[in-house]
C-alpha positions as a Python dict, from the first residue, in 0.01 Angstrom:
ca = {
    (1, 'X'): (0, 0, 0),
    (2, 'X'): (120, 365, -82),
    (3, 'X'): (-32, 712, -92),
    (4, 'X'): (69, 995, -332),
    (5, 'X'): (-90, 1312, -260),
    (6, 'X'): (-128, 1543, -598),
    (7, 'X'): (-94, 1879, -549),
    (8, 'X'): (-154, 2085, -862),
    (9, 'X'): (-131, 2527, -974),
    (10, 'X'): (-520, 2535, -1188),
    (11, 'X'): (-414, 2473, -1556),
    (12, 'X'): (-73, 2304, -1466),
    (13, 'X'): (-168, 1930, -1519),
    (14, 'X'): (-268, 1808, -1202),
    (15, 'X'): (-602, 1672, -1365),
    (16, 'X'): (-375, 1475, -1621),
    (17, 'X'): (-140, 1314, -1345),
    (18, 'X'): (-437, 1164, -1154),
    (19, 'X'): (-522, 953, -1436),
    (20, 'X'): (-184, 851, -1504),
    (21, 'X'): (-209, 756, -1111),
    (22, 'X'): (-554, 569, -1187),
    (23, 'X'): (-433, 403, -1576),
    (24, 'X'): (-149, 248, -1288),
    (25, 'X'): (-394, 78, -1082),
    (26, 'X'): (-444, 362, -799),
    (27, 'X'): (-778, 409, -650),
    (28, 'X'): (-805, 810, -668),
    (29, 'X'): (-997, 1080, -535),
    (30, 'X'): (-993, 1387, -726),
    (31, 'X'): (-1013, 1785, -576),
    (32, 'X'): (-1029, 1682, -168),
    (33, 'X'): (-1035, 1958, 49),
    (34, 'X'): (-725, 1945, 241),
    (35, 'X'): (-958, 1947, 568),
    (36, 'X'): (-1156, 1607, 515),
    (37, 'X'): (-747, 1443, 394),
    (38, 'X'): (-718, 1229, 701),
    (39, 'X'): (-1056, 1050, 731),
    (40, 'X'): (-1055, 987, 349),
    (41, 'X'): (-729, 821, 372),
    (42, 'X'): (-872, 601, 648),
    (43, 'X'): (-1204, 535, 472),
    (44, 'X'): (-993, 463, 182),
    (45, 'X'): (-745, 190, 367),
    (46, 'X'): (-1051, 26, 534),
    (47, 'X'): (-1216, -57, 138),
    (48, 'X'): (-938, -22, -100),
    (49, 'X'): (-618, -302, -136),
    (50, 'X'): (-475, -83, -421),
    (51, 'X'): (-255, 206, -336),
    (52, 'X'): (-416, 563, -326),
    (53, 'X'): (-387, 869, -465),
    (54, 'X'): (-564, 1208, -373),
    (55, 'X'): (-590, 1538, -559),
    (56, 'X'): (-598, 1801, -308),
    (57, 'X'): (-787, 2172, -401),
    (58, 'X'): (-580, 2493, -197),
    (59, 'X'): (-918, 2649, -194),
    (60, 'X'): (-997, 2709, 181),
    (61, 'X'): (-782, 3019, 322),
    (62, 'X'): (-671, 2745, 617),
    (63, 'X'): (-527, 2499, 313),
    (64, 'X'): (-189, 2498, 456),
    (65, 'X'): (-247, 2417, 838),
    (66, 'X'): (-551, 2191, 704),
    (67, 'X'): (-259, 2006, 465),
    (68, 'X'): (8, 2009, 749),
    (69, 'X'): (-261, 1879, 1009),
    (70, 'X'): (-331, 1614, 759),
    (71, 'X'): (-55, 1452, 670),
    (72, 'X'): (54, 1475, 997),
    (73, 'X'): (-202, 1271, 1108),
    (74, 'X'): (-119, 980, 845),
    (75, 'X'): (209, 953, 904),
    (76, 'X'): (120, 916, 1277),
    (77, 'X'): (-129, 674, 1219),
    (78, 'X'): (46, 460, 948),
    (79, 'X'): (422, 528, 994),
    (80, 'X'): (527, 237, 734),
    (81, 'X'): (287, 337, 453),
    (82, 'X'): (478, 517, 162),
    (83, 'X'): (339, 886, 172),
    (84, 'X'): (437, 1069, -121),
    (85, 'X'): (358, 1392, -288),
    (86, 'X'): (396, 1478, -655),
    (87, 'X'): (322, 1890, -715),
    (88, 'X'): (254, 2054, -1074),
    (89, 'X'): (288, 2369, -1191),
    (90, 'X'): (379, 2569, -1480),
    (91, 'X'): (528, 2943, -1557),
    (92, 'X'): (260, 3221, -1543),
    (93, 'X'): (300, 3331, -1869),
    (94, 'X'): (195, 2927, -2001),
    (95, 'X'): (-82, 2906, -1755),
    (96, 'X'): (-204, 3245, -1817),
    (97, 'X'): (-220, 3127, -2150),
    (98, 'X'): (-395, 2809, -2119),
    (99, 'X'): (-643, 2981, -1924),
    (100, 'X'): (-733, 3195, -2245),
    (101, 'X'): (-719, 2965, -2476),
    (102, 'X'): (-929, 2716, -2247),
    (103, 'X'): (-1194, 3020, -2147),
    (104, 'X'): (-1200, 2880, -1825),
    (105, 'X'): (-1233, 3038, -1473),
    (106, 'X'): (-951, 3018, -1249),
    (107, 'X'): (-1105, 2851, -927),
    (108, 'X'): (-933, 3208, -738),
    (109, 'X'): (-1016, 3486, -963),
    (110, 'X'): (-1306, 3675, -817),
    (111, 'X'): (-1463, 4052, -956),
    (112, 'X'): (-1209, 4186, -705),
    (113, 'X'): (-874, 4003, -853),
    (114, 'X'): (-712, 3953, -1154),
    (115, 'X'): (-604, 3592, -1313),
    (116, 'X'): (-258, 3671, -1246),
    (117, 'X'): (-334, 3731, -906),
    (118, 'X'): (-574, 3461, -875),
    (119, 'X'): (-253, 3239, -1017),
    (120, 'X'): (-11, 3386, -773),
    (121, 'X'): (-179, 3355, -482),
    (122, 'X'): (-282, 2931, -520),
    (123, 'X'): (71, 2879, -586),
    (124, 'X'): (152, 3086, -250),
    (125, 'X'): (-17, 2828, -107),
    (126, 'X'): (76, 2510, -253),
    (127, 'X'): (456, 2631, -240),
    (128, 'X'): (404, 2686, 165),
    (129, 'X'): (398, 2329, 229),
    (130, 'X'): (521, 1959, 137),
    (131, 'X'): (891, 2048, 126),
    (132, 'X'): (1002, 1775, -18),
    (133, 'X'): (679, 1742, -281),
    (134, 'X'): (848, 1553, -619),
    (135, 'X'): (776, 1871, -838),
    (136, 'X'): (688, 1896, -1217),
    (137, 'X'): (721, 2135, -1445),
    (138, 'X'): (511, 2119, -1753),
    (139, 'X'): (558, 2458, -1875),
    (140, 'X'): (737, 2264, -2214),
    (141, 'X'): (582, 1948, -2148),
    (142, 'X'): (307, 1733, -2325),
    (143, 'X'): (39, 1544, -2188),
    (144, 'X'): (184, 1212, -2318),
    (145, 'X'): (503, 1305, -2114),
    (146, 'X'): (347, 1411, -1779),
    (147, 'X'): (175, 1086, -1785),
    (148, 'X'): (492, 906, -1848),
    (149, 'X'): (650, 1070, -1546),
    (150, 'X'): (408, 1009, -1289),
    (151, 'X'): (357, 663, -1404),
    (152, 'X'): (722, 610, -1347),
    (153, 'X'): (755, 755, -1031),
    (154, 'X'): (467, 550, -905),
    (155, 'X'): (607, 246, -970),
    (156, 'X'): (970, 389, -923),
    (157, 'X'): (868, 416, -510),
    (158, 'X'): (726, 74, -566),
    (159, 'X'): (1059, -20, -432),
    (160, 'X'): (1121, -81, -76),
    (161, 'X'): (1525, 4, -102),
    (162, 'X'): (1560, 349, 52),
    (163, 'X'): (1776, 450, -213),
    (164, 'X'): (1770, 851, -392),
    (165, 'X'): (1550, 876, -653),
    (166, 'X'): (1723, 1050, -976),
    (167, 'X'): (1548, 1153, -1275),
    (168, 'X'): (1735, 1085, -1631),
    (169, 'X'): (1606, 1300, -1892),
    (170, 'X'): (1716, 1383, -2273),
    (171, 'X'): (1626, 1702, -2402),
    (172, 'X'): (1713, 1946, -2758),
    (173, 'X'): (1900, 2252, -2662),
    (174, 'X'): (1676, 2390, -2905),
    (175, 'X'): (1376, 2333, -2744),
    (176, 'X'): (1526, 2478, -2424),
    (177, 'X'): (1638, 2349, -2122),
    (178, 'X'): (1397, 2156, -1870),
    (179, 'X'): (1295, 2422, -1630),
    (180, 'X'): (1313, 2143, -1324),
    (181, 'X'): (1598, 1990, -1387),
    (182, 'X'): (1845, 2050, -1106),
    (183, 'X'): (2153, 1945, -1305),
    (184, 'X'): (2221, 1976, -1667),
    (185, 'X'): (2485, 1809, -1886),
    (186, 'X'): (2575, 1885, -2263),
    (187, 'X'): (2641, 1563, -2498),
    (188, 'X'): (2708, 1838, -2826),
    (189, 'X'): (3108, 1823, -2733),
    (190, 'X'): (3023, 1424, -2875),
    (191, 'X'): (3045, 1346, -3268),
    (192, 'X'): (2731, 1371, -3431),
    (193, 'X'): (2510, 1094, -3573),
    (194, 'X'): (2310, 1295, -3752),
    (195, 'X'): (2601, 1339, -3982),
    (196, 'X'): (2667, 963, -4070),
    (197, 'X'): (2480, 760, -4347),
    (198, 'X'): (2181, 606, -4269),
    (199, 'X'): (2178, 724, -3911),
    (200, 'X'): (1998, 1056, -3926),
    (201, 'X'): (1653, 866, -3864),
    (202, 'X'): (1761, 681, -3602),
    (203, 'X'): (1747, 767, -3241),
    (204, 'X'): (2021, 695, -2942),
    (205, 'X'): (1784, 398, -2839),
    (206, 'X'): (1855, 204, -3220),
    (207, 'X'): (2180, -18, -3168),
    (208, 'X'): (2313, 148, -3478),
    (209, 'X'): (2351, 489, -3286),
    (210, 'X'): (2468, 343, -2957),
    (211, 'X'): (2725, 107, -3173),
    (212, 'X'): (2849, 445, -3327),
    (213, 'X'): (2880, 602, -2989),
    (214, 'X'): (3022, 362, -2845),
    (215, 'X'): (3342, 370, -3083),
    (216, 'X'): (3332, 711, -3001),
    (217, 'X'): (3652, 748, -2734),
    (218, 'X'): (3504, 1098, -2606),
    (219, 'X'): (3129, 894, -2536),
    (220, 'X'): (3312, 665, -2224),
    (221, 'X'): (3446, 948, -2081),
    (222, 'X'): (3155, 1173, -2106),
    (223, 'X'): (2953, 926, -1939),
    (224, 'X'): (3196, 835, -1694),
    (225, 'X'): (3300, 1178, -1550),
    (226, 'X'): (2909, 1260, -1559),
    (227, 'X'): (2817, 958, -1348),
    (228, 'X'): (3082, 992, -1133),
    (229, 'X'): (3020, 1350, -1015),
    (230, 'X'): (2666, 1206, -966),
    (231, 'X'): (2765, 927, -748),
    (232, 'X'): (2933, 1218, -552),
    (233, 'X'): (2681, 1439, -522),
    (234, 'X'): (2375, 1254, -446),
    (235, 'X'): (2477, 1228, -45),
    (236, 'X'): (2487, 1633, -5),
    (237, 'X'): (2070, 1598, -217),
    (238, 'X'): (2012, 1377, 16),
    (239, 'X'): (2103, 1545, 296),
    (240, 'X'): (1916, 1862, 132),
    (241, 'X'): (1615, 1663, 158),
    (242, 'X'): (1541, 1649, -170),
    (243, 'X'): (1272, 1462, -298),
    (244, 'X'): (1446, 1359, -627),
    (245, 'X'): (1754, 1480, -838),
    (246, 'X'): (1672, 1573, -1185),
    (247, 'X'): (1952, 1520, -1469),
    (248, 'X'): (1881, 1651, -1771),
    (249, 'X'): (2141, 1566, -2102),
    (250, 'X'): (2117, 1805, -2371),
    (251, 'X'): (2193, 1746, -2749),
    (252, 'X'): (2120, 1921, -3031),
    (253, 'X'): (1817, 1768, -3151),
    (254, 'X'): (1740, 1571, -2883),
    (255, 'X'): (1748, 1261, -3043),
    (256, 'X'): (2106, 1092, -3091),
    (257, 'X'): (2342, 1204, -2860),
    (258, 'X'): (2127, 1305, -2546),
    (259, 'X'): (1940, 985, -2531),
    (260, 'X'): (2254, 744, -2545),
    (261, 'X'): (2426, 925, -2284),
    (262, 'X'): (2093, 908, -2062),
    (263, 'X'): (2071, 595, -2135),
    (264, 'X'): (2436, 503, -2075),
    (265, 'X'): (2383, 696, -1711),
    (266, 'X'): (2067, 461, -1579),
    (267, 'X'): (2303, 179, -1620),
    (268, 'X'): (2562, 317, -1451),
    (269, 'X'): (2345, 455, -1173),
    (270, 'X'): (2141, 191, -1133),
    (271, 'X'): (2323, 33, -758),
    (272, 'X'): (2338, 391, -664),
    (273, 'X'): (1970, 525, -727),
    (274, 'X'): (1620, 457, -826),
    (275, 'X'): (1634, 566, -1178),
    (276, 'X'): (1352, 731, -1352),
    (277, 'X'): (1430, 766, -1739),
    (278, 'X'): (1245, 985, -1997),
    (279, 'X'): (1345, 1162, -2337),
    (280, 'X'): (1156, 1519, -2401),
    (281, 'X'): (1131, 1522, -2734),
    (282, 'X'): (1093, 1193, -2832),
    (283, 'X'): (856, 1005, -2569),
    (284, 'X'): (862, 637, -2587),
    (285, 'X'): (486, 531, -2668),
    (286, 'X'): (309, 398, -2385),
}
């Protein structure tokens, strides 16, 4: 049994990661009030076997000491149960625009406040609590891949070794870089694919690519160097309390170089973390 807790800015996605929760087995409860979060939990345990996940609404002016009382509470009550919360947001210029291209009502705004305002002051809230919240942002990210992230990290913390959770990401330079990703790593100083017959279509997953990289002498010491300062840093995260480490690889395209190298990492990280693994531009179909 486990509990994730979605927290969620209006227009950021946090809709879209309860399903992914639910397509993944979880039974879910969407918008709670942060007052009624205990009891549900415990109506929920004493009916459900699957694990549990909760959308939570910042609506009530006492959201954060409601929250904090709450979870509080279940981690008294059920010290061993996996309590985890993801949180979603998004800059204010993209939700600001999804809100008017959408037409809808932010559940703040009121005659006496603007949607900026309205926007500002939820994510006052949801920012004031859960610390160490797993946060997303999908200011540059699809649907498809928002899904693909919280499906991961649910069954990710599946895992009962208490080991730090570190996010593997390819991205296109581009495209721009991941505005969550805590560190960031550029695979252009590598020979190019792209450039090499019959390659260009391929992607860093096809063993044509990774056979070309792996010639490459500059690719094992890329990768090394990369996953050794990672192996080195991941105690002072830890001891930041961080709720994952995000490590984005940049390429060009986002296609060739970027996703060997990430992929190349979750090998070499995989006795030292739990290793979620995604590519921006090019989302595996699920």
């Amino acid at each position: 049994m486990q509990l994730i807790l979605v927290l969620g800015v209006s227009g950021a996605g946090k809709n879209v990661a309860l399903g992914a929760l639910e397509d993944n087995g979880f039974a879910i409860v969407n918008n709670l009030p942060a007052a009624l979060l205990a009891d549900t939990v415990e109506a929920m345990l004493a009916t459900h076997t699957q694990p549990l996940g909760i959308s939570i609404n910042a609506h009530s002016p006492t959201f954060v000491a409601d929250f904090d009382a709450g979870y509080a509470a279940i981690s008294r009550v059920h010290p061993d149960m996996p309590l985890r919360v993801i949180r979603i947001d998004a800059s204010e210029t993209t939700l600001l625009r999804r809100f008017a291209e959408t037409r809808r009502k932010h559940p703040f705004a009121s005659d006496h406040s603007t949607l900026q305002q309205a926007i500002i002051e939820e994510r006052h809230r949801l920012h004031g609590i859960a610390a160490v919240a797993f946060d997303i942002d999908t200011s540059a990210t699809s649907t498809h891949l928002l899904r693909q992230r919280v499906r991961q990290f649910a069954n990710v913390i599946k895992a009962e070794a208490e080991l730090p959770l570190v996010e593997i990401s390819s991205f296109a330079y581009r495209q721009g870089i991941p505005p969550d990703a805590d560190l960031v790593f550029d695979a252009r100083i590598l020979p190019n694919p792209f450039y090499e017959p019959g390659l260009a279509a391929l992607t860093g997953h096809d063993a044509p690519v990774v056979d070309y990289l792996r010639a490459q002498p500059e690719t094992g010491v890329l990768v090394d160097a990369i996953a050794t300062f990672i192996r080195a840093a991941l105690p002072g995260f830890i001891a930041d309390n961080r709720a994952r480490v995000h490590v984005a690889i940049g390429c060009t395209g986002g296609k060739h170089r970027s996703v060997y190298v990430a992929d190349a990492l979750k090998v070499e990280l995989a006795l030292a973390a739990r290793v979620l693994r995604h590519d921006r531009e090019h989302p595996t179909a699920e």
